[in-house]
C-alpha positions, 0 to 999 in steps of 0.5 A: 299143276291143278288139283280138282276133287270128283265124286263116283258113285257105285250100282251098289250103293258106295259112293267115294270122293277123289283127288285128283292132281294134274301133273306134267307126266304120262300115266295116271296112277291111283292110290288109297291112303286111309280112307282117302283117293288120291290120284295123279293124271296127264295136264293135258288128258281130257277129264272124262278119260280120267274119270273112266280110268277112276271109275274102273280102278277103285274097285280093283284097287279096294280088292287089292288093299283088302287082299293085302291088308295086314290082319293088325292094326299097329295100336290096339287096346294093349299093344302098340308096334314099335320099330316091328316088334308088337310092344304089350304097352298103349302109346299116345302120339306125342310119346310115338313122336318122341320115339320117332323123332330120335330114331329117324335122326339117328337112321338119317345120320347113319345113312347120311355119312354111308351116301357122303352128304357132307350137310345133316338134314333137319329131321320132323316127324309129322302126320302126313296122308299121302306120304311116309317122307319128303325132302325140301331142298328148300330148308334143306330138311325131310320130314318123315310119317309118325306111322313110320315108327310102327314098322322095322328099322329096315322099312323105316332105313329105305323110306330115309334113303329114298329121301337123301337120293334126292339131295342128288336127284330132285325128282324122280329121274333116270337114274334116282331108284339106281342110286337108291338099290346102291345103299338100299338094294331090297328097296322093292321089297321093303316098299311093299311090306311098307304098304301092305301094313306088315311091320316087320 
């Protein structure tokens, strides 16, 4: 796996900065996390075809997310969004933290026991970019996005199921989201509120 950074620059004057990460896979995907390009590519796809996919995408996918876009931020001036419901009250992160903390241990146990995993998971909250969870099989613990905590407890419950199917499935084989519809069987379309930004 290789990580390398490329710039593109617009007739119209934008210039933007993307990741990119060579993986072992078929397709090349493109995704926008904050201000951020991300983007994962073939290992052995010539750099020029990946930057003419690049090259083609940002634009459409800057359309899209503008499109999509939830009208509110999840803290504003006087409010914050907690588990969904628009809260007339500011939280500073370290508070957010400690809310997220006990809700996300409390989803992961129930869902836990409803999957049949005998061996709890540590459970952290943390500021990640990229991700809203990840699984490490190697201190056997899932950490989950603070931003979670703005969104309802079914949002929030298909991001912890879509990590405890890895305690079976360590990637995302044949088979992975089939084991995830079981317990989660909305899962597409509580994804989809999850990156439009629409909370509830």
């Amino acid at each position: 796996m290789k990580i390398k950074e490329y710039t593109f620059s617009y007739p119209s004057g934008e210039t933007y900065v993307v990741n990119v990460t060579y993986k072992r896979q078929r397709g090349l995907y493109l995704r926008k996390k904050g201000d951020i390009f991300y983007a994962t590519a073939p290992v052995l796809m010539s750099e020029s075809k990946v930057k003419e996919f690049i090259y083609k995408s940002i634009p459409t996918l800057n359309k899209r997310i503008a499109k999509n876009k939830s009208s509110e931020a999840p803290k504003g001036e006087e409010y914050t969004y907690i588990l969904g419901e628009k809260i007339d009250k500011v939280y500073d992160d370290k508070e957010l933290k400690k809310i997220a903390l006990d809700e996300f241990i409390k989803l992961t146990r129930e869902c836990e026991q409803e999957m049949g995993i005998t061996s709890p998971y540590k459970v952290t909250v943390r500021n990640m970019k990229t991700r809203y969870g990840s699984n490490s099989s190697k201190t056997h613990a899932i950490h989950y996005q603070l931003s979670l905590i703005h969104f309802s407890n079914e949002i929030i419950r298909s991001v912890v199921v879509h990590e405890l199917a890895h305690d079976k499935y360590h990637n995302h084989q044949s088979g992975f989201y089939n084991h995830v519809l079981k317990y989660c069987p909305n899962y597409w379309e509580l994804k989809k509120k999850l990156r439009k930004g629409i909370y509830k």
